[in-house]
mmCIF file of the N, C-alpha and C atoms, coordinates in Angstrom:
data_MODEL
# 
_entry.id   MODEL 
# 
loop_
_atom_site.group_PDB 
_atom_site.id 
_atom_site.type_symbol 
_atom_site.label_atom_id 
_atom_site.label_alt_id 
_atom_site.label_comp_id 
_atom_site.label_asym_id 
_atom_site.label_entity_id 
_atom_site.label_seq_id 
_atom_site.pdbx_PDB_ins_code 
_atom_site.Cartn_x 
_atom_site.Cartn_y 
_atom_site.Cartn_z 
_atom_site.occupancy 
_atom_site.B_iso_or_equiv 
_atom_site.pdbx_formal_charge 
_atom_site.auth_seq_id 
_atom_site.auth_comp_id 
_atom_site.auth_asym_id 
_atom_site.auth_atom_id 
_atom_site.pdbx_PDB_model_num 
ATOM 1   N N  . UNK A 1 1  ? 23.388 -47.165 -8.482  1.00 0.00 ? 1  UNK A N  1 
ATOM 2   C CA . UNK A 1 1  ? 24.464 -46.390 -7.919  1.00 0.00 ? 1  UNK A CA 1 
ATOM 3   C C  . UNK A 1 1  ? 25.029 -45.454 -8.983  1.00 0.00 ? 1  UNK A C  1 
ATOM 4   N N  . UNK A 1 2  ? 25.072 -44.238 -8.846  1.00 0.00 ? 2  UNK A N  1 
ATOM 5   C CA . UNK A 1 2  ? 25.563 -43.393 -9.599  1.00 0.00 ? 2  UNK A CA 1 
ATOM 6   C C  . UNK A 1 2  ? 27.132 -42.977 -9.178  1.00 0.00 ? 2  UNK A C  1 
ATOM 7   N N  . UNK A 1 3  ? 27.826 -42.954 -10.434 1.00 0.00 ? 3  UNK A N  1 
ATOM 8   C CA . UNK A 1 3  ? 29.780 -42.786 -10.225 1.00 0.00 ? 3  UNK A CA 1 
ATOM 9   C C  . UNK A 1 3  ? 29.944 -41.469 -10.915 1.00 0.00 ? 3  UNK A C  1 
ATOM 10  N N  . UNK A 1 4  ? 30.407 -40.414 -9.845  1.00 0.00 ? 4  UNK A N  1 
ATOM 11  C CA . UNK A 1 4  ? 30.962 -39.275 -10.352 1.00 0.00 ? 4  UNK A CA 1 
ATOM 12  C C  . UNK A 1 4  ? 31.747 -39.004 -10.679 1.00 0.00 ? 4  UNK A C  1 
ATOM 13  N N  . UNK A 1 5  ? 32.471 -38.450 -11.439 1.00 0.00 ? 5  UNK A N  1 
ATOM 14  C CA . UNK A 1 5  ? 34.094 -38.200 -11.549 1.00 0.00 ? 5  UNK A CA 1 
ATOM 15  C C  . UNK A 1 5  ? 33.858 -36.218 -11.940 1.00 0.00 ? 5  UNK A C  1 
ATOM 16  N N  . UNK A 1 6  ? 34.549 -35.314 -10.636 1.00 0.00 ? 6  UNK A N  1 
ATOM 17  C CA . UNK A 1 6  ? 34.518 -34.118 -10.448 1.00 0.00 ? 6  UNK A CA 1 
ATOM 18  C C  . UNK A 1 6  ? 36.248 -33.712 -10.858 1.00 0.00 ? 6  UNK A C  1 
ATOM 19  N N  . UNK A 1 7  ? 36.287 -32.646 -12.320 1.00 0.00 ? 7  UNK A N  1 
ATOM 20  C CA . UNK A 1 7  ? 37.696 -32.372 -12.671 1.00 0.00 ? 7  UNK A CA 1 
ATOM 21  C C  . UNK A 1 7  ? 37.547 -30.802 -12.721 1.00 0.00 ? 7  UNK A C  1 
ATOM 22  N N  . UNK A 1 8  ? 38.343 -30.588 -11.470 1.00 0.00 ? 8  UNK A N  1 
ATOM 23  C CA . UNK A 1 8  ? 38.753 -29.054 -11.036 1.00 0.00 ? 8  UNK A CA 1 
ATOM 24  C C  . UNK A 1 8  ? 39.332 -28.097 -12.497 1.00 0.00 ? 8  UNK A C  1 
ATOM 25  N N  . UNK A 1 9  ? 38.205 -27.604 -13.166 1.00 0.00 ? 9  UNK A N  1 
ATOM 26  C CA . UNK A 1 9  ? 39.440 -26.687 -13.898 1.00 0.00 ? 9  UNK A CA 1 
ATOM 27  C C  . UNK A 1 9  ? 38.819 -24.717 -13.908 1.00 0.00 ? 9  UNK A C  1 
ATOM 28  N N  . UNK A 1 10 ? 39.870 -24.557 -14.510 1.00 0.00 ? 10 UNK A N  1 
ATOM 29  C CA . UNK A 1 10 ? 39.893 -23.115 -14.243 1.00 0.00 ? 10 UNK A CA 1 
ATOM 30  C C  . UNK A 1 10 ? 39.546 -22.243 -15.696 1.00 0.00 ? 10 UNK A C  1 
ATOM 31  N N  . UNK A 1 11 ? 38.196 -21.345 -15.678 1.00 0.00 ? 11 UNK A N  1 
ATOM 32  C CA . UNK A 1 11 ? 38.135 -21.087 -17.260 1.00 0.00 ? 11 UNK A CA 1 
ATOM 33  C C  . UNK A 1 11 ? 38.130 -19.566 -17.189 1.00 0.00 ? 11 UNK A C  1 
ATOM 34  N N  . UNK A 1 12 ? 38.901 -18.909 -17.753 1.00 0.00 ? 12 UNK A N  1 
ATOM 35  C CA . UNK A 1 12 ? 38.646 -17.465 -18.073 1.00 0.00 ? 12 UNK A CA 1 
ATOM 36  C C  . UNK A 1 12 ? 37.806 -17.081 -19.137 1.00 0.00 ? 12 UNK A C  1 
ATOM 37  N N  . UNK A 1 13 ? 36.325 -16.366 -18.848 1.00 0.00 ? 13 UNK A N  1 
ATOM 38  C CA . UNK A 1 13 ? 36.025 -15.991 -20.385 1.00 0.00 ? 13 UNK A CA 1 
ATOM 39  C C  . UNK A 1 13 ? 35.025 -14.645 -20.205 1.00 0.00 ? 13 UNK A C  1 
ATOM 40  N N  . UNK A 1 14 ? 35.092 -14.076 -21.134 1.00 0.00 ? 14 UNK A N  1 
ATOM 41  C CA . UNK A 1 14 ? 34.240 -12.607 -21.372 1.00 0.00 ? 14 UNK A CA 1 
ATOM 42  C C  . UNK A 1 14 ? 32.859 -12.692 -21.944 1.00 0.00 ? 14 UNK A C  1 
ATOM 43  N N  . UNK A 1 15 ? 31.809 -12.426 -21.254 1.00 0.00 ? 15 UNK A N  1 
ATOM 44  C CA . UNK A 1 15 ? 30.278 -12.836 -21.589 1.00 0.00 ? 15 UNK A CA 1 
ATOM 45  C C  . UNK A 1 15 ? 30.101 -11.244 -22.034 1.00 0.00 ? 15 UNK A C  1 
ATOM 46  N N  . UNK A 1 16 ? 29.795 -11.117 -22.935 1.00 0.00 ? 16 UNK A N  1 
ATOM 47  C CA . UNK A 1 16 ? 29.099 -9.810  -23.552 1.00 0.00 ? 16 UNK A CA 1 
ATOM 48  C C  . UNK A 1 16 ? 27.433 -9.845  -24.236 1.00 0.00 ? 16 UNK A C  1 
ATOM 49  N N  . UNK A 1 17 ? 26.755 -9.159  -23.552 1.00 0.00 ? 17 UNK A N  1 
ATOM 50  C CA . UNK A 1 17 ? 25.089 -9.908  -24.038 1.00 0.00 ? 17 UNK A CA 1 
ATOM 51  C C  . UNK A 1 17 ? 24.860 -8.813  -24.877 1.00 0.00 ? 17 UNK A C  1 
ATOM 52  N N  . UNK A 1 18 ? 25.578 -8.047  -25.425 1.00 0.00 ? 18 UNK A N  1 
ATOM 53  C CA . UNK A 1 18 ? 25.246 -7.161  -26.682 1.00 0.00 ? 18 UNK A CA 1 
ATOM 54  C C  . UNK A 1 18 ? 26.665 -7.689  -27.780 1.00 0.00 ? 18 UNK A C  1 
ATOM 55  N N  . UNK A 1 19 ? 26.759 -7.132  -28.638 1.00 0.00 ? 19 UNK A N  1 
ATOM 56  C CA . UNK A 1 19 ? 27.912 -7.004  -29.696 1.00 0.00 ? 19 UNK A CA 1 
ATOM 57  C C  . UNK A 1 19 ? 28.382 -5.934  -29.634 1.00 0.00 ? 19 UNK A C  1 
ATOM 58  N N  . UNK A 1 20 ? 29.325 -6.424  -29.771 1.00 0.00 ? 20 UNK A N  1 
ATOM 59  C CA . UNK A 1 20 ? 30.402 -4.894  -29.431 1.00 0.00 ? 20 UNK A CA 1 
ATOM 60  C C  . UNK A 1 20 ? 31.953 -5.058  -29.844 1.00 0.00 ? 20 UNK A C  1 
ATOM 61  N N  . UNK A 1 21 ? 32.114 -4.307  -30.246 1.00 0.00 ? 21 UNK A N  1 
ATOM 62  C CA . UNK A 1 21 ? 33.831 -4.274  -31.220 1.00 0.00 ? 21 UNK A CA 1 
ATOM 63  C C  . UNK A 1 21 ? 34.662 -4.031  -30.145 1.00 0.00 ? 21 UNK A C  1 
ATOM 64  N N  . UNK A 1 22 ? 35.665 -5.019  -30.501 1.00 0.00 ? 22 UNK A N  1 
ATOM 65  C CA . UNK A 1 22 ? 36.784 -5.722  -29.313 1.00 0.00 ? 22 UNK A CA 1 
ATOM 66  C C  . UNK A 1 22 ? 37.852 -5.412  -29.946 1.00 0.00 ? 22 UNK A C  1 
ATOM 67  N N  . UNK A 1 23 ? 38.775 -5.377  -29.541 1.00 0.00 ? 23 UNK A N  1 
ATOM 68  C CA . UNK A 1 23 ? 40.603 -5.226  -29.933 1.00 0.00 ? 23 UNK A CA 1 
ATOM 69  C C  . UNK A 1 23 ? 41.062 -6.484  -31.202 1.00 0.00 ? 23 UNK A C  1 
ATOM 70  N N  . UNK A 1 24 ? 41.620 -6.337  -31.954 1.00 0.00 ? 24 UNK A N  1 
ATOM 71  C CA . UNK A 1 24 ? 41.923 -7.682  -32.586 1.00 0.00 ? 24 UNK A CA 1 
ATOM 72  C C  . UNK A 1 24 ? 43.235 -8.638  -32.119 1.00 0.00 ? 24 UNK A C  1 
ATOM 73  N N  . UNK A 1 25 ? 43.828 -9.478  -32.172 1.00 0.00 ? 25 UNK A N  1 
ATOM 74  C CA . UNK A 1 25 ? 44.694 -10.051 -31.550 1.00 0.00 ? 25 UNK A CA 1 
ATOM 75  C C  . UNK A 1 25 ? 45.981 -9.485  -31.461 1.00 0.00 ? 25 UNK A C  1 
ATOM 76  N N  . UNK A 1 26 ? 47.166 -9.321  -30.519 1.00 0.00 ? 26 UNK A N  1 
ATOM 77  C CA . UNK A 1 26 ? 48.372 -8.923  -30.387 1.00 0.00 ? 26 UNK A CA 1 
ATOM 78  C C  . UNK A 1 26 ? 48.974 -9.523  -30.702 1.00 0.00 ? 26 UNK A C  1 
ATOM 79  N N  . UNK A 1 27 ? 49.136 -10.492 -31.536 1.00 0.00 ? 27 UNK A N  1 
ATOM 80  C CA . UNK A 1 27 ? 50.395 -11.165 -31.905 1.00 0.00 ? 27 UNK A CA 1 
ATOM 81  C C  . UNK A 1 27 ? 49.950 -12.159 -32.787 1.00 0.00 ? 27 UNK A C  1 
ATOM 82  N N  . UNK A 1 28 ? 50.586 -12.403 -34.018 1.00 0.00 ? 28 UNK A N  1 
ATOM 83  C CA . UNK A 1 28 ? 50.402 -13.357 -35.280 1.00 0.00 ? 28 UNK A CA 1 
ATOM 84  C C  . UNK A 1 28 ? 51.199 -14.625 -35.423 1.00 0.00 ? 28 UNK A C  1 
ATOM 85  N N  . UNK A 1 29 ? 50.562 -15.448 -34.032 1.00 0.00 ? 29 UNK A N  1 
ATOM 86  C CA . UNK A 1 29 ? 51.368 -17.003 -34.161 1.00 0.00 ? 29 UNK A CA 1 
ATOM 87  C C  . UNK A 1 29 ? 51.748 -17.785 -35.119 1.00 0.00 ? 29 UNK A C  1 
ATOM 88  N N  . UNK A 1 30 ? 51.240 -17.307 -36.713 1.00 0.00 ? 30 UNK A N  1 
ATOM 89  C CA . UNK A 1 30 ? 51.742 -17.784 -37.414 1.00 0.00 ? 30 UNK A CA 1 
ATOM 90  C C  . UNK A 1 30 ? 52.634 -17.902 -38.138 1.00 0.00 ? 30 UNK A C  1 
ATOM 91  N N  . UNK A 1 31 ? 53.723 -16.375 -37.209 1.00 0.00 ? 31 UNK A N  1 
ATOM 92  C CA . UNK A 1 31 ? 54.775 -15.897 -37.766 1.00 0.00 ? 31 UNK A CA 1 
ATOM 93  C C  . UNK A 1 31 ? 56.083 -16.880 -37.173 1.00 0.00 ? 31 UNK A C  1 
ATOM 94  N N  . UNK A 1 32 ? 55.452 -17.538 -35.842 1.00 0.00 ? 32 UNK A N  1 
ATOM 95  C CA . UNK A 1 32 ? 56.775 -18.056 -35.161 1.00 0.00 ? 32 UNK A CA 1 
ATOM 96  C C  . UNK A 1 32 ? 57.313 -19.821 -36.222 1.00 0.00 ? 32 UNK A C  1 
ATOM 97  N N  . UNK A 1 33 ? 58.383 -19.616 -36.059 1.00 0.00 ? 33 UNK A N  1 
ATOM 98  C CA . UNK A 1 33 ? 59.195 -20.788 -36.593 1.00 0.00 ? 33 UNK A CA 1 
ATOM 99  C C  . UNK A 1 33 ? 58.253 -22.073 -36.312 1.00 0.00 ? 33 UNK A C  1 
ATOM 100 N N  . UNK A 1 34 ? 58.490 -22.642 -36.974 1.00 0.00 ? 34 UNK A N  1 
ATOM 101 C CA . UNK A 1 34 ? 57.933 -24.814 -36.613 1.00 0.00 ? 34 UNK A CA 1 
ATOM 102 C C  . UNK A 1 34 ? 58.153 -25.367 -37.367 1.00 0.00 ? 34 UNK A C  1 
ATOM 103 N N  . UNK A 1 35 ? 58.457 -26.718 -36.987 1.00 0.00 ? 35 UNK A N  1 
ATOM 104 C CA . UNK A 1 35 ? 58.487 -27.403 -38.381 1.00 0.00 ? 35 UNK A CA 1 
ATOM 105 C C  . UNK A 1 35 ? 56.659 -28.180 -38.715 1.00 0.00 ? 35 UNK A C  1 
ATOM 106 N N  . UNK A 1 36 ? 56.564 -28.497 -39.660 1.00 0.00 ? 36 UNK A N  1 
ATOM 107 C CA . UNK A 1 36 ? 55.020 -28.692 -40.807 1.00 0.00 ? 36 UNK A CA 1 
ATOM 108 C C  . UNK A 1 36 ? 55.496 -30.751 -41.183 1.00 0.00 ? 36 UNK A C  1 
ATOM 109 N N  . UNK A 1 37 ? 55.580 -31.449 -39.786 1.00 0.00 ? 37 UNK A N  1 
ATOM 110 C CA . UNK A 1 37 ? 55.529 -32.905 -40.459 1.00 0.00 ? 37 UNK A CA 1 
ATOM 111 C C  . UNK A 1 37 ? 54.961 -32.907 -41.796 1.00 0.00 ? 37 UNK A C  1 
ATOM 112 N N  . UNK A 1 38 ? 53.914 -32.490 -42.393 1.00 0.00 ? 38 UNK A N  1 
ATOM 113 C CA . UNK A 1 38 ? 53.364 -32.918 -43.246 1.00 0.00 ? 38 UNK A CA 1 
ATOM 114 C C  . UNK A 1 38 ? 53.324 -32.398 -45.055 1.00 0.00 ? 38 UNK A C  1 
ATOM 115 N N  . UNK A 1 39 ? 54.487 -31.251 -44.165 1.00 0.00 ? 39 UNK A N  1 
ATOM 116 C CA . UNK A 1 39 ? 55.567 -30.826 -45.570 1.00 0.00 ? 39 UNK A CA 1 
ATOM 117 C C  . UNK A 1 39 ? 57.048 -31.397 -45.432 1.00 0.00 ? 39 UNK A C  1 
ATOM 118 N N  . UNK A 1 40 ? 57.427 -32.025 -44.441 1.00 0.00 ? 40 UNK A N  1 
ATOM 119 C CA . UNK A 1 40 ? 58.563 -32.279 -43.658 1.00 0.00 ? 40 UNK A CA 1 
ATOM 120 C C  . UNK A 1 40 ? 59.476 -31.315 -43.862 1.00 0.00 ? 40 UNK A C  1 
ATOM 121 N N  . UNK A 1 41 ? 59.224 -30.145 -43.489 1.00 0.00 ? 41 UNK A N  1 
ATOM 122 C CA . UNK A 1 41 ? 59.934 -28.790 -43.593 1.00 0.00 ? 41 UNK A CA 1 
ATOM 123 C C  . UNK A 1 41 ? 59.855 -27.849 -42.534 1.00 0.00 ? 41 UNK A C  1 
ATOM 124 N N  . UNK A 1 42 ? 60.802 -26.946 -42.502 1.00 0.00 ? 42 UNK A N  1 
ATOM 125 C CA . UNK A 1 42 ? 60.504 -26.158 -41.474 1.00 0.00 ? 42 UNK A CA 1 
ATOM 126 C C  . UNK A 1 42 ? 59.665 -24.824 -41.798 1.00 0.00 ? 42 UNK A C  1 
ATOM 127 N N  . UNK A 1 43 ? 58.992 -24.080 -40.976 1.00 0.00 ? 43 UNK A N  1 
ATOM 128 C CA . UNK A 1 43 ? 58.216 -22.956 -41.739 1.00 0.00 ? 43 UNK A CA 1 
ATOM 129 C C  . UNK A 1 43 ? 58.775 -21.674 -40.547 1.00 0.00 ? 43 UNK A C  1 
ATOM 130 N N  . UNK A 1 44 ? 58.971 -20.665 -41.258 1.00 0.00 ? 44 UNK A N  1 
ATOM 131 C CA . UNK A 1 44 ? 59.531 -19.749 -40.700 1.00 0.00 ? 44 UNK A CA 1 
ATOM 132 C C  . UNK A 1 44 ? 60.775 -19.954 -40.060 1.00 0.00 ? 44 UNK A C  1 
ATOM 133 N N  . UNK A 1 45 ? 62.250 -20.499 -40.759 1.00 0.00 ? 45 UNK A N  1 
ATOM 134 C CA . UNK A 1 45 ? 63.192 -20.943 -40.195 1.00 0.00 ? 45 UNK A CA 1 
ATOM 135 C C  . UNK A 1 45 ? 64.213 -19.326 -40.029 1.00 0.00 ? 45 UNK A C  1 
ATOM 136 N N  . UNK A 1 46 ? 63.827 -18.791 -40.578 1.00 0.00 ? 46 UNK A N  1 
ATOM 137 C CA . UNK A 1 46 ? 64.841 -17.327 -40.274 1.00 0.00 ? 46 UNK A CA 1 
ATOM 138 C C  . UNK A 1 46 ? 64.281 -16.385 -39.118 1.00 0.00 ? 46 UNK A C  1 
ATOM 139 N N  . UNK A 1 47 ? 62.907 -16.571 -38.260 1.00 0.00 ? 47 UNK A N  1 
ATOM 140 C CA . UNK A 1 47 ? 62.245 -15.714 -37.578 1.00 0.00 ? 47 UNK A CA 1 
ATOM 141 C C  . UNK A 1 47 ? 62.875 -16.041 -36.309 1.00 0.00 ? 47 UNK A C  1 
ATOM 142 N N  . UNK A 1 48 ? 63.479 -15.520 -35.613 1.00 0.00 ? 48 UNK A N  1 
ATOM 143 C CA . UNK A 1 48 ? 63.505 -15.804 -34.103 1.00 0.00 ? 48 UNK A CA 1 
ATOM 144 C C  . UNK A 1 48 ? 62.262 -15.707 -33.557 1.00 0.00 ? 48 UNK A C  1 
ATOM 145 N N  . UNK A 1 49 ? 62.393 -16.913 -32.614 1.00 0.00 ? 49 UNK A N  1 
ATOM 146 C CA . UNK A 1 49 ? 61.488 -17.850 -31.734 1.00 0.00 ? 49 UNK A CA 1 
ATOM 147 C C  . UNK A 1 49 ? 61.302 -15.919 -30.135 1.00 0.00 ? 49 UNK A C  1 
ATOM 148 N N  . UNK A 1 50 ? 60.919 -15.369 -30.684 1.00 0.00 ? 50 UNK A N  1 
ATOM 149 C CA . UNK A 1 50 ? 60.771 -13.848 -29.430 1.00 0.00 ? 50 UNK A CA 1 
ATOM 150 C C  . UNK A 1 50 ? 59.568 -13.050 -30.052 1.00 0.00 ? 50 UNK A C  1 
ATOM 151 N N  . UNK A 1 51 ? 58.849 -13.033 -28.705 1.00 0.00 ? 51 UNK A N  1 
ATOM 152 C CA . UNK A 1 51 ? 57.454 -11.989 -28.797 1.00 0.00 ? 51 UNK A CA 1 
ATOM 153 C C  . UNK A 1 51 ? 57.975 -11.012 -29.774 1.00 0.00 ? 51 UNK A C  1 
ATOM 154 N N  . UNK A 1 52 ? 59.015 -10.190 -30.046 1.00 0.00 ? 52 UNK A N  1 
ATOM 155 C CA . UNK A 1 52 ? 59.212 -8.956  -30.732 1.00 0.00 ? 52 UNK A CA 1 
ATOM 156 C C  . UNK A 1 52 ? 58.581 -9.491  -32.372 1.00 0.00 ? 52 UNK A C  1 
ATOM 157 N N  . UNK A 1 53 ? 59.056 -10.513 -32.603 1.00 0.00 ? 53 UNK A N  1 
ATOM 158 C CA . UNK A 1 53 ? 58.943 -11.275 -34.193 1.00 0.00 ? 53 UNK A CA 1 
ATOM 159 C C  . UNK A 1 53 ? 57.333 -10.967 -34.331 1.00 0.00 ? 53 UNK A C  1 
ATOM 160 N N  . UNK A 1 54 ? 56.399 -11.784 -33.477 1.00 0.00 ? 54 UNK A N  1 
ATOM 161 C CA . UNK A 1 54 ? 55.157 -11.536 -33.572 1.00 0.00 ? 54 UNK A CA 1 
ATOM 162 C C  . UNK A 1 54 ? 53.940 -10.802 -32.952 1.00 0.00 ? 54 UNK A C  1 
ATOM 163 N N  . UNK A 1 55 ? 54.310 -9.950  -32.622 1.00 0.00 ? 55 UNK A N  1 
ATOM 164 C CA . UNK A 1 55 ? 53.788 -8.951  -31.903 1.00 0.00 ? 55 UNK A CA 1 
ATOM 165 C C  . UNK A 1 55 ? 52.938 -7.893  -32.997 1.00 0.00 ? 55 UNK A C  1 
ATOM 166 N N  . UNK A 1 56 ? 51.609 -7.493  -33.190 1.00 0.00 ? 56 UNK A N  1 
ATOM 167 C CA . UNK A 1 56 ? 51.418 -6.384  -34.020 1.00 0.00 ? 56 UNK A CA 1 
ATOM 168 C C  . UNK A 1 56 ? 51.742 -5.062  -33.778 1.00 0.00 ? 56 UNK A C  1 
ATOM 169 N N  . UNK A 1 57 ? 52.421 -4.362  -34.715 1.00 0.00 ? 57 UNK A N  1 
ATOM 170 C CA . UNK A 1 57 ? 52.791 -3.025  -34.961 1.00 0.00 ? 57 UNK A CA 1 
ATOM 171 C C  . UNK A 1 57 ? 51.754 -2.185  -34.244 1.00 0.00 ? 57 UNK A C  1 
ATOM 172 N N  . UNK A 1 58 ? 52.422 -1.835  -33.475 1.00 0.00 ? 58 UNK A N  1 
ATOM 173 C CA . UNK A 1 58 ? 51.379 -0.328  -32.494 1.00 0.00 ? 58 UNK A CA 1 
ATOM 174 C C  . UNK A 1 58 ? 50.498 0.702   -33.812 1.00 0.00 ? 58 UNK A C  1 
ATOM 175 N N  . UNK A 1 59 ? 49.305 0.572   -33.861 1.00 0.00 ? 59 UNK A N  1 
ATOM 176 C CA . UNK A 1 59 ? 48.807 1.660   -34.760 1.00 0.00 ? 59 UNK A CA 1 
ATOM 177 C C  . UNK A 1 59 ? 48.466 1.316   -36.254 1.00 0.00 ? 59 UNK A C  1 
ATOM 178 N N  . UNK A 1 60 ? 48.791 0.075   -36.194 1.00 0.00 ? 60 UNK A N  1 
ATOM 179 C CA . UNK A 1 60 ? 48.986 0.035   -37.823 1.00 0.00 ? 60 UNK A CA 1 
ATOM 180 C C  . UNK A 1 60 ? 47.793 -0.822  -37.926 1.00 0.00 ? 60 UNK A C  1 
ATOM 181 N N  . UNK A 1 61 ? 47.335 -0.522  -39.431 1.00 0.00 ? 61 UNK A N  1 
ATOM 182 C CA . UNK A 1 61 ? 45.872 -1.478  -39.692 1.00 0.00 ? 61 UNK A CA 1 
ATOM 183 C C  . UNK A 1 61 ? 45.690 -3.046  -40.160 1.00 0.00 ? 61 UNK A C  1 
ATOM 184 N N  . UNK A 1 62 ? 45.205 -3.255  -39.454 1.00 0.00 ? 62 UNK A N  1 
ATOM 185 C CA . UNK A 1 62 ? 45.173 -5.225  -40.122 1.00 0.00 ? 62 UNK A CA 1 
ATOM 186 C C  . UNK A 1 62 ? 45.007 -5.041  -41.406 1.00 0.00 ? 62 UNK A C  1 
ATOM 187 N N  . UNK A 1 63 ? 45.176 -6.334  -41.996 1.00 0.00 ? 63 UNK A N  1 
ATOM 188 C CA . UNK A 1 63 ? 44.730 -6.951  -43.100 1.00 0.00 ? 63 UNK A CA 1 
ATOM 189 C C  . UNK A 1 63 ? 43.614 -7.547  -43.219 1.00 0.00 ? 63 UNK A C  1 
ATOM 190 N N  . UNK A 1 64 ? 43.406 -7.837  -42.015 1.00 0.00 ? 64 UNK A N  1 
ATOM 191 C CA . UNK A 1 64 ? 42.084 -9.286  -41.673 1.00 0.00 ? 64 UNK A CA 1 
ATOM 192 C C  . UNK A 1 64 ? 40.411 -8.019  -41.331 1.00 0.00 ? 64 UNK A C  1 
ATOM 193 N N  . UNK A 1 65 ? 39.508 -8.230  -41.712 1.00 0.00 ? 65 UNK A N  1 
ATOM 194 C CA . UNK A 1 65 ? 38.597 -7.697  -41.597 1.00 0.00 ? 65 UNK A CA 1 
ATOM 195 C C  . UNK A 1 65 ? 37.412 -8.412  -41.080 1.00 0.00 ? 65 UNK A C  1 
# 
């Protein structure tokens, strides 16, 4: 006897069968506030917790290459 177990989920994703240069990310999650258990500190405690904080600058060039 074979036992199925069927879990409904929902996946968004972009199949590209060549390479091809894509947008880089809109926003730098590593800017928003948290605390770091494992510094027991907080990191980014002066940034307000708002898309504006981490959002990238319209036009301007990454750092990340």
């Amino acid at each position: 006897m074979v036992k199925l177990l069927a879990v409904p989920i929902h996946l968004d994703a972009l199949y590209l069968p060549k390479a091809k240069y894509v947008t880089g990310p809109m926003a730098d999650f590593t800017r928003l506030p948290y605390f770091d258990a494992e510094l027991g500190r907080d990191i980014n405690p002066e940034t307000p917790y708002l898309s504006e904080a981490i959002l990238s600058s319209r036009f301007k060039t990454s750092s990340c290459a």
